[in-house]
N, C-alpha and C positions, 0 to 999 in steps of 0.2 A: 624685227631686225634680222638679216642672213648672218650666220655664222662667220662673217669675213675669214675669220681666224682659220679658216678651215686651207684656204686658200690664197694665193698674190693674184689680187685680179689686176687684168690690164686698165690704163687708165681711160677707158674708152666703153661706151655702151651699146653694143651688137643688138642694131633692130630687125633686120631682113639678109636673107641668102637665094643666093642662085648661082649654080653651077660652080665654078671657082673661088666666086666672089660671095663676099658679106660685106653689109653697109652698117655704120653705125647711126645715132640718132639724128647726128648732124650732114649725113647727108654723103660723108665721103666714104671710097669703096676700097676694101683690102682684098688681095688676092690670098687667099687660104691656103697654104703650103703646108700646109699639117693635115687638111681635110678633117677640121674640127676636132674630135679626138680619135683623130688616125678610123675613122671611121667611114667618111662620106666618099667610098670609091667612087661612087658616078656620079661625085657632086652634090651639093647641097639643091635640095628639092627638086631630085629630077619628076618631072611633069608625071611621068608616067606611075611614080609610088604617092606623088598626092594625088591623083585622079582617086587611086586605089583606095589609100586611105580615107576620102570622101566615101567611094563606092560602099566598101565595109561598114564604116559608119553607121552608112544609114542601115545599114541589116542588124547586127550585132558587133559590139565590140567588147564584149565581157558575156562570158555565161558560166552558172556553176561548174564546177568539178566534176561533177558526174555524170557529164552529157560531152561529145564531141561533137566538131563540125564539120560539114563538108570540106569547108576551105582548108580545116587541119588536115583532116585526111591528103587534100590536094598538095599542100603544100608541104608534110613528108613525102610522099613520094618525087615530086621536085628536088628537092636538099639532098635525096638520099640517091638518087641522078647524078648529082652537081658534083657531089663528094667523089672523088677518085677511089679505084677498089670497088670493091662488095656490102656494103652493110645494109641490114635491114631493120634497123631499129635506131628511132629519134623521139627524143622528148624537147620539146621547145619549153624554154627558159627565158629568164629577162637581159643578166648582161655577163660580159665576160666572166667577170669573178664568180656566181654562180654556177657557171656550166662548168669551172674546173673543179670547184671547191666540191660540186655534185659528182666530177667523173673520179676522183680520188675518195670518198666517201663511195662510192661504188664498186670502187677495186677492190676497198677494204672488205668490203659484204661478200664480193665474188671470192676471193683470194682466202678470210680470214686471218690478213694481218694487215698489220697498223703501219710499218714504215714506208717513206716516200723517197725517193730517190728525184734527184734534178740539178741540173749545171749550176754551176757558182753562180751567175750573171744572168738568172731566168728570174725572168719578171711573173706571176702566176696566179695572182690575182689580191683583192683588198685587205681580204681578211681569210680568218680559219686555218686551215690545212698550207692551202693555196699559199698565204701572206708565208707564214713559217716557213715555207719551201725556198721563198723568194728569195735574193737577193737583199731587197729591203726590210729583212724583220730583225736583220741587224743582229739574230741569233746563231753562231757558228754554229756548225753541222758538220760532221764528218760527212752525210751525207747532201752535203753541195759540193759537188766534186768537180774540180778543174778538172780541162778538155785541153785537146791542142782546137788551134787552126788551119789551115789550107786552103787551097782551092781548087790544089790538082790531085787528081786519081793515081796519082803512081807515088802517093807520100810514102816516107816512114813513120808517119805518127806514130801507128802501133807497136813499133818497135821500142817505143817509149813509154807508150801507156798501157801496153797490154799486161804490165804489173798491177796498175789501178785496176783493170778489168777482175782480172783474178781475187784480189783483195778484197774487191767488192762479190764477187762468189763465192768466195772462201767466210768472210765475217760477216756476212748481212741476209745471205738467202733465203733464210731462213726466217727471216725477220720482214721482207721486202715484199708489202704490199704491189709497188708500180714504180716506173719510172715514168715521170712527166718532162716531156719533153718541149721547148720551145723553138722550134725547130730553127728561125736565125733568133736572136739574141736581139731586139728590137730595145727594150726600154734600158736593157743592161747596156748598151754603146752600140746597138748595130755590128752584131759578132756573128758569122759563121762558122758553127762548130765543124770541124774535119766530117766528111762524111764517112769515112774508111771507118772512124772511132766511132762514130753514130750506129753504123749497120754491126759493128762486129757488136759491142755494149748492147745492143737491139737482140741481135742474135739471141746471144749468149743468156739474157734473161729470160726472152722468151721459152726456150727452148728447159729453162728453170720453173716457167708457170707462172714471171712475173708479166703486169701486164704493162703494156706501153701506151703513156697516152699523149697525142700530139696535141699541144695548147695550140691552137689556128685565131687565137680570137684576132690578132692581129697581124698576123702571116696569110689568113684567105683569103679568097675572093680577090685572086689575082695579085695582091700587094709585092708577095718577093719575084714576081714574074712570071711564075708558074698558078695555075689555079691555090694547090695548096703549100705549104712552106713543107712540111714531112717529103712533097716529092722530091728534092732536092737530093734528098740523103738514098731515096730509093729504100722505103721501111713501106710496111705496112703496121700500120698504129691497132692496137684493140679497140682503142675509145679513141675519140676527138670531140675536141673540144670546141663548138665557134662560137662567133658574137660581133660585135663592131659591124664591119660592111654589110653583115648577115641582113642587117636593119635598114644599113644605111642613114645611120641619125639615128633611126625608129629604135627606141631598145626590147629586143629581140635576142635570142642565144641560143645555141641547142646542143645536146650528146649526140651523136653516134655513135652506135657499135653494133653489133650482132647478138641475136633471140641467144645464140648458144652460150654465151657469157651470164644470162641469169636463169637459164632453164631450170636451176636446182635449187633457186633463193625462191621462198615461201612467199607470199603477198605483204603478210608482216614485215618481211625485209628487207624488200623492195619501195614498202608504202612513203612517199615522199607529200607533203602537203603545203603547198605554194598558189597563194590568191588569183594571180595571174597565168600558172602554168598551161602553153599551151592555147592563149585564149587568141580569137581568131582572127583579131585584128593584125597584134603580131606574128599570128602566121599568114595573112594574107600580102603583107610588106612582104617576109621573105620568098616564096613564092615568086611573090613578080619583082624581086631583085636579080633572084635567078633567071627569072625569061627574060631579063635586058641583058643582065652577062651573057645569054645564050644568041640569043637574036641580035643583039649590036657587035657580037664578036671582041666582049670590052679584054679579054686577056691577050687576044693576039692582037687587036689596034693599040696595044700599051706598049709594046715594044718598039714602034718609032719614036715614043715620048722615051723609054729607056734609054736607046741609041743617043738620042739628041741631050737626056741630062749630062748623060755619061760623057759623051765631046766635051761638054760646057764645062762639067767638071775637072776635067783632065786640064784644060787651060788654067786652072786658077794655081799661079806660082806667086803665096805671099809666105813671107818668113812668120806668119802667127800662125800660120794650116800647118798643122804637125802630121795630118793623114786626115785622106779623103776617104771615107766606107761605102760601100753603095754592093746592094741588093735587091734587083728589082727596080721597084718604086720607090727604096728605103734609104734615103742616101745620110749621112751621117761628114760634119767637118769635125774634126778635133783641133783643139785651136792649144796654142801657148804663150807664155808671155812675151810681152810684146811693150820697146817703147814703153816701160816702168808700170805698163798694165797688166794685173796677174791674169791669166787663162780665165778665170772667172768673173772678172771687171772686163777682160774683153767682149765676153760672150754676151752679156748685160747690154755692153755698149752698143756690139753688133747688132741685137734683136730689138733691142728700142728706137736704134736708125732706121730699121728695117720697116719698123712698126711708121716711123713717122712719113718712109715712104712708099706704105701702104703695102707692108708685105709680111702678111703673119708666115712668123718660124717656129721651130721648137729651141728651147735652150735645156741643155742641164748643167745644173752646176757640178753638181755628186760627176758628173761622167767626164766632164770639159768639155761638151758637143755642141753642137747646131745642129737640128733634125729636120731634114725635108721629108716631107711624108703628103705630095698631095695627090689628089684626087687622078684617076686614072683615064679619068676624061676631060685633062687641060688639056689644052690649045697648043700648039704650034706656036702663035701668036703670045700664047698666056705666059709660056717659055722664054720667049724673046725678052717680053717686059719682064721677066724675074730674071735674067741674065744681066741685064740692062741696072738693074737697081742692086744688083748683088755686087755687079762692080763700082758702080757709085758709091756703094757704102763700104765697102772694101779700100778702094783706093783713098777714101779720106780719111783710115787709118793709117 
């Protein structure tokens, strides 16, 4: 028996995918607006990564530890192209929460201290370090520090918060392994931190010998509009972190950073030992996830699909949207009561209408949101029909 308890599954059982869409047993087809788990930017099984994973297959798809493979080799050097900046050093991993929980347990080694720094609203992975940092570990911290927001370059945020900068230089430096960064705020409500407060907080650690690390699990690979979400803010990160798109479904993850950040750590303290680490199947996925984002030009054909959400959204005036968010590919409703339904029974209401007319969302309750988060190779057409049934369901509220 599955663990139900672990999860609310929907009442519906997912047999097959292709491209936007999944079918369930019975035959009918939903349009995937979430991209699975915010994961399948090119779509659910594009042709080209199951040929691959076929191709692999048949060679190897697991080997010891202590041997490497061409395709790895081939496919660092890819990732580490892809990645904006300089870096020459990646280890592949299996899924988000591991590459973060690895690149903070890394800081710690390079730095010699133990505290983490990261936004109130950063989602940062399941467990360990990562989860504590989170958002969701439900444990305050001084060190989850509220931000402003904005979205123009000529703020005064700093002028407000450059007391918390200080504060946090003055009583923590000392102590301040890294700052982990989520560069938009994706599971926290779809939030853009100020960039002004990003780069100067960025600065100012670095230049202290903390290291900065940009969580991308779910910001890469094109999602906030840019290849990585860090370029937003205009930083250079030490370490990153990806995962999600990286696979595309496939789970897949990896660090970046630079040979000069552990030149001085012995083998001993570097030594990390994971079953999977590195193995060549999941580097052979990322790799040629990278040559479709390269060769199909999938970040720059994403911005007529931006352009065209973004109109769509600007039209929707209902007195339950309390605010529209949108980032990229990342769009976000916040919804309120409404008509004797709390924000939370609307959202329900909304994503189960949606569901019936064949259109997976995201909901959160914790947030009050609707999340759109789909694939960065829908349609024109695919848009139409999620326009189309988003006002259907809308309007018979």
């Amino acid at each position: 028996m599955l663990f139900y308890y672990l999860y609310i599954f929907e009442p519906i059982l997912l047999e097959k995918a292709k491209g936007s869409w999944v079918w369930d047993v019975e035959g009918k087809k939903y349009l995937d607006c979430v991209s699975g788990t915010w994961s399948v930017n090119l779509g659910h099984n594009h042709p080209k990564i199951v040929q691959t994973i076929r191709d692999q297959s048949k060679k190897m798809i697991h080997r010891s530890m202590r041997f490497l493979t061409p395709i790895t080799i081939e496919a660092a050097e890819s990732v580490l192209k892809f990645v904006p900046n300089k870096y020459n050093n990646i280890t592949f991993l299996n899924s988000g929460s591991e590459a973060v929980e690895f690149t903070i347990n890394f800081a710690q080694k390079v730095t010699g201290k133990r505290k983490v720094l990261s936004l109130k609203d950063s989602y940062l992975g399941a467990y360990g370090l990562a989860k504590l940092s989170s958002y969701t570990s439900g444990k305050a911290s001084e060190l989850k520090i509220p931000y402003p927001t904005c979205e123009t370059s000529d703020c005064n945020c700093l002028d407000e918060y450059n007391e918390l900068i200080e504060h946090i230089l003055k009583n923590y430096i000392s102590e301040l392994a890294c700052f982990v960064l989520e560069p938009i705020l994706v599971s926290g409500g779809i939030i853009r931190p100020c960039s002004n407060f990003i780069r100067e907080l960025c600065s100012k650690l670095q230049e202290e010998g903390i290291l900065i690390i940009s969580n991308e699990v779910t910001t890469g690979y094109g999602r906030t509009g840019l290849k990585f979400g860090h370029e937003h803010h205009k930083i250079k990160p030490d370490i990153i972190a990806i995962g999600k798109a990286m696979g595309n479904g496939y789970p897949v993850s990896a660090i970046v950073t630079n040979s000069s950040l552990s030149s001085e750590l012995s083998p001993a303290e570097m030594y990390y030992a994971q079953s999977h680490q590195l193995d060549p199947l999941g580097a052979a996925v990322a790799k040629l996830v990278v040559d479709v984002f390269e060769e199909e030009m999938i970040v720059q054909k994403s911005q007529e699909k931006i352009a065209l959400f973004n109109q769509f959204l600007g039209t929707l005036e209902y007195p339950f949207i309390k605010e529209i968010r949108a980032q990229g590919m990342v769009y976000g409703l916040v919804l309120q009561s409404y008509k004797g339904l709390s924000s939370n029974n609307l959202i329900l209401k909304i994503k189960d209408n949606l569901l019936q007319e064949g259109i997976i969302i995201g909901a959160s309750i914790g947030k009050e949101i609707l999340r759109l988060l789909p694939p960065l190779t829908i349609t024109n057409n695919e848009i139409k029909i999620l326009e189309e049934k988003i006002s259907k369901v809308f309007n018979s509220i």
